[in-house]
N, C-alpha and C positions, 0 to 999 in steps of 0.2 A: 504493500500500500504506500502509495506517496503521502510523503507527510511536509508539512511545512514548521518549520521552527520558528515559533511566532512570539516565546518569550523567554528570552538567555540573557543573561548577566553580559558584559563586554568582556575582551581579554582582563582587562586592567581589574575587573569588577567595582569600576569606580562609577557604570553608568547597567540601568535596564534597557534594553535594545528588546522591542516588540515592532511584530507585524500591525502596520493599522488599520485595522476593520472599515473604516469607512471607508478608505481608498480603494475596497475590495469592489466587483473580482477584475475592473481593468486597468488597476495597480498596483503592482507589491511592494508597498511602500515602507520603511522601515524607520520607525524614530529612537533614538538615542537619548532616554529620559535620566537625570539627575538630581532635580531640585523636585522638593513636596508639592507645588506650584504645581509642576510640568507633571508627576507623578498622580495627584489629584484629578487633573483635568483631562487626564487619559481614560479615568474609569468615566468621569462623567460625561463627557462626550463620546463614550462608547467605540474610542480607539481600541482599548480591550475592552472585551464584555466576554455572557458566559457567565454563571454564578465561578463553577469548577474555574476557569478560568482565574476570573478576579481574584479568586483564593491563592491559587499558585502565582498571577504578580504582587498581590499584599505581599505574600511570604517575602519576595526579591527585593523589593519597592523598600519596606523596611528594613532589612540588608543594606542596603546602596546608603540609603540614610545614616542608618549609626555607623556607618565607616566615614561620614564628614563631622560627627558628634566627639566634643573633645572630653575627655575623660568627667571632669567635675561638670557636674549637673544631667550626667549622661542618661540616667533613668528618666528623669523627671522629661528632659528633651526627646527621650523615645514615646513614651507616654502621651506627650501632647501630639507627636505625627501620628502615631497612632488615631486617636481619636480624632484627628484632623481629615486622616485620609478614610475613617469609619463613617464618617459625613458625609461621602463623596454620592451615595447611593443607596437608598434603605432598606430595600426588597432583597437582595440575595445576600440570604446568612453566610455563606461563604466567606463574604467579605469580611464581619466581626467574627468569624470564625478563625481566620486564619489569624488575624491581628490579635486575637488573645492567643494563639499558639506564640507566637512571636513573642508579646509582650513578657510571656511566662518564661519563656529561655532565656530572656535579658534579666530578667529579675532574677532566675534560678545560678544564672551562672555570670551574676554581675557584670552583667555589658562586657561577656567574651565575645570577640568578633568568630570565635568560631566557633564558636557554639549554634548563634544565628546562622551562620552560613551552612552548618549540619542541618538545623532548623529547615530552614526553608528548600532546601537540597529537599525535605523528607515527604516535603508537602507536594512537592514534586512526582519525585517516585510513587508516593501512595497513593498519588491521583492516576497514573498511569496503570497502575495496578488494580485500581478499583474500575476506570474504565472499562478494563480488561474482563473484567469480572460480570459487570454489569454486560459487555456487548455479548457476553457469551449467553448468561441467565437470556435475555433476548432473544438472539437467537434462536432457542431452543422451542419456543414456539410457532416460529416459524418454517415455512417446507418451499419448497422450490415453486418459483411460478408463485408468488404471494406479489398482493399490492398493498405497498406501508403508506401511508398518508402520515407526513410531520408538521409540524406548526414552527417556525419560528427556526432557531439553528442551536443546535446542541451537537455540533459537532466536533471533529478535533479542536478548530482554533476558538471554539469555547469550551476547551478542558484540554488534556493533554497528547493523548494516542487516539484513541478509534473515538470518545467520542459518549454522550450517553443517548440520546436519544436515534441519533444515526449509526450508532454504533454497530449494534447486531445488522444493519445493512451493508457495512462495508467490511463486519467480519465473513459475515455471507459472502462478497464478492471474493475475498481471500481466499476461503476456500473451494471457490467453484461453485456456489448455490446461485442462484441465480433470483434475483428480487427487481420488482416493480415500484420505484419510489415515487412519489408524489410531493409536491412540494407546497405547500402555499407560500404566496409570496410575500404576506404576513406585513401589512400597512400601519404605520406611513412609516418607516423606516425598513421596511424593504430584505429583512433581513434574508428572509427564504430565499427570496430570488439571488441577493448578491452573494449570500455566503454559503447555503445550505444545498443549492443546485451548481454552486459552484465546486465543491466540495465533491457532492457526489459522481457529478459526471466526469470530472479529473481523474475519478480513481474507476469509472468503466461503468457505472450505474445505469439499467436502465431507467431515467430521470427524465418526467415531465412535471413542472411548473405550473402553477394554476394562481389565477387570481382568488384572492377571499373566499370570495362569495361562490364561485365554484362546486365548492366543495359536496355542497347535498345533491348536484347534478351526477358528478362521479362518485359519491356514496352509493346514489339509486342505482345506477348502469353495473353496481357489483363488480368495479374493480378493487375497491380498499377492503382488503380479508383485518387488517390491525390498524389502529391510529397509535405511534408513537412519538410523545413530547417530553421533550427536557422541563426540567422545574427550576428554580429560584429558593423555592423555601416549600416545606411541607411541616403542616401544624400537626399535631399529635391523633387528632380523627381524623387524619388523611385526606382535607384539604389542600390542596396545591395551588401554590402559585404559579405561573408563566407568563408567559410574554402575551399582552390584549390581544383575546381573538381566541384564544385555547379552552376557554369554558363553550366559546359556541361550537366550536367541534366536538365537544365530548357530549352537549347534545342531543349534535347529530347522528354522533356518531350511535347513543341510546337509542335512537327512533329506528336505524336501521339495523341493529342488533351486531352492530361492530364492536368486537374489545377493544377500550381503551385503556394504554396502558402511561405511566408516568416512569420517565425512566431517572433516577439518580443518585449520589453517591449518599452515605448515610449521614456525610457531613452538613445536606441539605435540609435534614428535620430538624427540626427547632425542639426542644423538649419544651422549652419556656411558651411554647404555645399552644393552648390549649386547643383552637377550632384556628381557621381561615381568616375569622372577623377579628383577631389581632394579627394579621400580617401585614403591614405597610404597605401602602402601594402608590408608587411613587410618581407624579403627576409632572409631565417632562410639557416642552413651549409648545405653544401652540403652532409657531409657525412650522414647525415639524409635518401640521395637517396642510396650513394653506398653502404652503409655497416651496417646503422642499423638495428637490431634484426637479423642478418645473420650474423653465426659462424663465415663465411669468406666473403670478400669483394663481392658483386657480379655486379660490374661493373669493369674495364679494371683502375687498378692505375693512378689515373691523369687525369683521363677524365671528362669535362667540365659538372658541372650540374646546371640547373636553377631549382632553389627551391624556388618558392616563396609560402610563408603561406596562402594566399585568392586567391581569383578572386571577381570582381564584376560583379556579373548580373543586367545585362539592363533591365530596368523596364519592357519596351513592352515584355516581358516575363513573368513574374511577374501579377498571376491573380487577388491577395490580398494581404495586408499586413495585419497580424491578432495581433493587441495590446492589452491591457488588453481595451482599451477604445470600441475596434469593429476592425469590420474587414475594413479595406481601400481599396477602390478602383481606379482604373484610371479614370481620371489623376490624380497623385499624388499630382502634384503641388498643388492641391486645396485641398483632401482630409488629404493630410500631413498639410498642413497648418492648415486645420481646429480644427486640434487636443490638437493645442494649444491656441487657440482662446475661 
């Protein structure tokens, strides 16, 4: 499988050098981040994005920092980028996930520079491994000749190898299986079309792209056998967050008697949350509706938009949640629980 390396430390390790999403897919553009500033405004203009993603550049991003931190006041100075770059973006626990992993090696091993650097090294590896994990659980429901329908982009360069929501399709393609992907092109930020079909057809997919609203057309015609999506955060009844647009696929995907599944690592459940109606959901510009990637405005100047970045689907929707551990079933309550027990 071709892969692209889209978030590696520099020779020096004095800078984060990431692939940038939005120049994607008819440019491989590469920036070379250093300062909290330049670090920050990468997550939030979704140069990196991907919950799994954002997790593994917190881990570096924090790195690169306390290697310009001078000895006295060095906690306290990690501490504040921390919670600086914890701002950047509400919705995907990844983010304060990885940054209390950090913050705790720096307190644990008093602002060792290499301790952090094993740190975030780890966040690394373990997300490659739980991808790993997760594309195979995947997988295994599926048989040759299948059609996946995905929402939004959960794939490599939002996490680290194969991937969680496209994963078990491009482990498929690995091994000679052969799979039908779907794309939605997942509005107004376009992620499906630019990253997620970008993705797959690179690596040999048979991939068609679909507008939105599509979708219940090629539900009804009985090409989609599975709907699978990445998530941001998953509340303890097995509420999921995703990217807006992923609750009205699941459903449709109910009405037409399609499993849907939620694919991701177990670093995505929140335990601190009980249901869906405490997961933040983070309300990004408007002009994202009227007038991005279109030459000229194409709504009416002035006109009211709600933009919000997720939706969460309601579990009884929700046929599995696939972790690197297995796949969960309902009720969540128990089977979420069990995960960490």
């Amino acid at each position: 499988m071709q892969t692209v390396d889209h978030v590696r430390l520099s020779e020096d390790e004095e800078e984060l050098v990431i692939l940038d999403q939005t120049q994607l897919p008819n440019r491989q553009v590469y920036l070379r981040l250093r300062t909290r500033e330049e670090l920050y405004r990468a997550i939030k203009e979704l140069q990196i994005r991907g919950a799994p993603a954002i997790g593994i550049f917190a881990g570096f991003a924090m790195y690169v920092l306390a290697r310009q931190y001078p000895r006295e006041g060095f906690l306290a100075r990690f501490r504040e980028d921390a919670d600086y770059l914890n701002s950047s973006r509400p919705t995907a626990v990844n983010l304060s996930w990885a940054l209390r992993r950090m913050t705790h090696a720096a307190e644990e091993s008093g602002g060792d520079l290499a301790a952090l650097r094993s740190e975030c090294q780890a966040i690394l590896e373990e997300d490659i491994a739980m991808c790993t994990a997760i594309s195979e659980h995947g997988l295994s429901l599926l048989k040759e000749g299948d059609g996946v329908l995905t929402h939004c982009n959960a794939g490599p360069i939002a996490t680290s190898r194969y991937g969680t929501a496209i994963g078990p399709i491009l482990l498929a393609q690995e091994k000679g299986i052969r799979l039908r992907a779907y794309c939605d092109e997942t509005r107004p930020l376009l992620q499906g079309a630019r990253l997620t079909s970008w993705e797959l057809s690179r690596a040999g997919v048979d991939t068609t792209l679909l507008c939105d609203n599509m979708a219940a057309t090629v539900m009804s015609q009985g090409k989609i056998q599975f709907c699978f999506v990445g998530c941001d955060r998953v509340a303890m009844n097995g509420d999921a967050a995703n990217k807006i647009g992923t609750y009205g696929v699941a459903i449709l995907a109910k009405h037409f008697n399609i499993p849907f599944y939620v694919l991701g690592p177990t670093s995505i459940i929140d335990r601190s949350c009980p249901t869906g109606k405490g997961i933040p959901v983070e309300l990004r510009d408007e002009e994202e509706i009227r007038s991005k990637w279109y030459r000229e405005p194409m709504a009416p100047k002035g006109v009211k938009c709600f933009n919000p970045a997720f939706d969460v689907t309601d579990h009884s929707l929700i046929a599995g949640i696939i972790t690197e551990k297995g796949i969960c079933r309902p009720p969540y309550t128990e089977s979420l629980k069990a995960l960490f027990e």
